[in-house]
C-alpha positions as CSV (number, residue, x, y, z in Angstrom):
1,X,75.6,6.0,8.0
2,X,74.4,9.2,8.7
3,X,75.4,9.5,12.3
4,X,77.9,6.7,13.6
5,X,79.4,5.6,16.5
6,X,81.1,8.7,16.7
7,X,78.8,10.8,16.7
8,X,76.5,8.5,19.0
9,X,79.8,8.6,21.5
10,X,79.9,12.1,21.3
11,X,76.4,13.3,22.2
12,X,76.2,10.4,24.8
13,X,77.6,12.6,28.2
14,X,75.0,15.6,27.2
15,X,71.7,13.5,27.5
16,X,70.2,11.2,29.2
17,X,67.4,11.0,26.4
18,X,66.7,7.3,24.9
19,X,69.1,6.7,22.1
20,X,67.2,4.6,19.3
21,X,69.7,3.8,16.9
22,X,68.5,2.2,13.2
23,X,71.2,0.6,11.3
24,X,69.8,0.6,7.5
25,X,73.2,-1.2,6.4
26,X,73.7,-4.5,5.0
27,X,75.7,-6.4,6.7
28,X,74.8,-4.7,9.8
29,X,76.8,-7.0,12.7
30,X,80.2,-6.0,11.4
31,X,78.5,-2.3,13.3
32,X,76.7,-3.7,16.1
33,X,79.2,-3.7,18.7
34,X,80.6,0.0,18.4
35,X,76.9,1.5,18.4
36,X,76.3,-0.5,21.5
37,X,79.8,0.8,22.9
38,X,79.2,4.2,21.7
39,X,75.7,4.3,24.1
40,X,72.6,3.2,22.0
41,X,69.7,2.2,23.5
42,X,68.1,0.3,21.1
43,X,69.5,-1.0,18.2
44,X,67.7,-2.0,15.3
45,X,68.2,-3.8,12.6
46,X,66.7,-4.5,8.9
47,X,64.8,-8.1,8.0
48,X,67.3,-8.3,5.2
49,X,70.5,-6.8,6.5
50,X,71.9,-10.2,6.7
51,X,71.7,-13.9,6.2
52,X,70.9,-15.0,10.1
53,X,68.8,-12.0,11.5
54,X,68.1,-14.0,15.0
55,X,72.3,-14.0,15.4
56,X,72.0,-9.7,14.9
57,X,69.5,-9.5,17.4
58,X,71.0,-12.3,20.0
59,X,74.4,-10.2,19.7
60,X,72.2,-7.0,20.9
61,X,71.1,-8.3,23.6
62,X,74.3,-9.8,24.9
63,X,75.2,-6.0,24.9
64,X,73.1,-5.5,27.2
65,X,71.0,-3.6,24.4
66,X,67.0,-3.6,23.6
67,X,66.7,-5.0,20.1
68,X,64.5,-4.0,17.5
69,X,63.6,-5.3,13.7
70,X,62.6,-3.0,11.1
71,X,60.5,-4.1,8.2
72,X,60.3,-2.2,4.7
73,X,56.8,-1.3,3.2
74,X,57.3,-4.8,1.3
75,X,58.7,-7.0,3.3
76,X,56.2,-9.3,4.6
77,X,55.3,-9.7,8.5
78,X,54.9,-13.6,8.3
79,X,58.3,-14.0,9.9
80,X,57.7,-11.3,12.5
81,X,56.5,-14.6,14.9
82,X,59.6,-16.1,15.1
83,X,61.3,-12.9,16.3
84,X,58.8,-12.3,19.1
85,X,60.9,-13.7,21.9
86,X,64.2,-11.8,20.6
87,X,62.7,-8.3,19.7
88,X,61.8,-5.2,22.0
89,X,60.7,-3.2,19.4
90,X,59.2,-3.2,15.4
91,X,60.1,-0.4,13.8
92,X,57.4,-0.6,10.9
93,X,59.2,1.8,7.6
94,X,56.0,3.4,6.4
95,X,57.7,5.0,3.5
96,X,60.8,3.0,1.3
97,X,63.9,4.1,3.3
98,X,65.9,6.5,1.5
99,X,65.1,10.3,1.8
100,X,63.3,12.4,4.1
101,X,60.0,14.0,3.7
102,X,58.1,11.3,2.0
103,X,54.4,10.8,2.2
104,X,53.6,7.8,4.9
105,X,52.1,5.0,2.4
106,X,48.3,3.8,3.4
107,X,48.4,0.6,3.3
108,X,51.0,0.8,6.2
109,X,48.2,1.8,8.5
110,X,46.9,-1.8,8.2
111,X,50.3,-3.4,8.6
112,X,50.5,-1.5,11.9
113,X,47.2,-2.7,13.0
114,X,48.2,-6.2,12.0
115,X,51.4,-6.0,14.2
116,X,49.7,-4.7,17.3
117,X,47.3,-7.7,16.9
118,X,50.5,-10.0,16.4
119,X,52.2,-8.5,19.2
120,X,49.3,-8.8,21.6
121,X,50.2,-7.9,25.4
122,X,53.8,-8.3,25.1
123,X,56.0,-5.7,26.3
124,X,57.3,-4.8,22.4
125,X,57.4,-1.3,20.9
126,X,55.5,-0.5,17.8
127,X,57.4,2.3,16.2
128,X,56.7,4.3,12.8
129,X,59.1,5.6,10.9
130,X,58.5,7.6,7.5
131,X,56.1,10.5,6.4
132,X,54.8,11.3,10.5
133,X,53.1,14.7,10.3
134,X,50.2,16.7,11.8
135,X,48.1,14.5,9.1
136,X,49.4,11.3,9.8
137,X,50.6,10.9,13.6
138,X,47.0,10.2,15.3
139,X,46.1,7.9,12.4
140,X,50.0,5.5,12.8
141,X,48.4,5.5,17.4
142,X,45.3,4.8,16.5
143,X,46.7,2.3,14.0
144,X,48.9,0.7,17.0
145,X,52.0,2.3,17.1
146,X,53.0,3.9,20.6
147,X,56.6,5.4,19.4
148,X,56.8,7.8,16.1
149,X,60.0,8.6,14.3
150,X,59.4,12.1,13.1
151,X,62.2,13.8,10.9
152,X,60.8,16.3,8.4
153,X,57.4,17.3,10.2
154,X,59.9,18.7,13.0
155,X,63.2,19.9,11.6
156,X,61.7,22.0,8.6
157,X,60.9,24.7,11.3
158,X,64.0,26.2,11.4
159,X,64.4,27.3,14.8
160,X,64.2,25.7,18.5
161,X,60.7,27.4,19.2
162,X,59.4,25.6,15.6
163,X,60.9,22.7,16.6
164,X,59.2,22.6,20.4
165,X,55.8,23.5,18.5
166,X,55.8,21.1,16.0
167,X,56.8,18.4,18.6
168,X,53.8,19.9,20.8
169,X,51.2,19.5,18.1
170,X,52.3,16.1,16.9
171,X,52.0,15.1,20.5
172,X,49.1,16.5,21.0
173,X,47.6,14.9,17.3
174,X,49.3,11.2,18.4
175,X,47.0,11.1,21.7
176,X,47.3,8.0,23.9
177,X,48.6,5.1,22.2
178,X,46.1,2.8,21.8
């Protein structure tokens, strides 16, 4: 857990930005209920991070959380129907979770466009996490996705005027979602 509940309660009073909270932990429900309680917004959880992944998202939203399921480059989206009515958001890994500043895999783009297709008009977030760049951004939008997780591509800058640039030109490179 790289920032926990903690953390999440602590930086809660000084924003009122969206907190979007991925759990990559296995089992994730014993966590659930103190990042909900510490102010997430969304709270997303892994296909695999347990045995009954409709009880981890029904237990978000009796938080009165949005719930989100994030799927690995591997894992399959042939389940992603059954989910449709539960989830507010598909977080779609584009790189194997693990370390930051990894290349966004190819094939992902399709996988994205396969979703958006899937998902159709419903009100459900298609968000890209892993190797979102300059290079990459416009081509996950154009793909489908209309929220991008960007780690590396912003916080290698090294100062707050980097950081507001990068942010600028990813924006600017990610156009209107599609």
């Amino acid at each position: 857990i790289s920032f926990g509940p903690d953390v999440v309660r602590a930086l809660r009073p000084h924003t009122n930005a969206v907190f979007d909270c991925h759990l990559m932990i296995a089992p994730c429900d014993p966590y659930i209920e103190a990042f909900a309680k510490a102010g997430c917004d969304y709270i997303t959880v892994h296909m695999e991070s347990g045995p009954h992944v409709h009880r981890s998202l029904h237990a978000i939203k009796m938080l009165g959380k949005k719930a989100g399921i994030a799927i690995n480059p591997a894992t399959p989206i042939s389940s992603l129907p059954y989910l449709l009515d539960s989830i507010d958001l598909i977080n779609v890994m584009t790189v194997n979770p693990g370390f930051g500043g990894q290349r966004l895999i190819p094939a992902m783009l399709e996988k994205i466009a396969k979703i958006r297709n899937l998902v159709g008009k419903r009100p459900i977030d298609i968000e890209v996490d892993g190797g979102v760049t300059l290079e990459t951004a416009g081509l996950c939008t154009n793909a489908g996705a209309n929220v991008l997780v960007a780690g590396s591509a912003v916080f290698a800058g090294g100062t707050q005027d980097a950081y507001r640039q990068r942010i600028a030109g990813l924006r600017l490179v990610a156009g209107e979602p599609k």
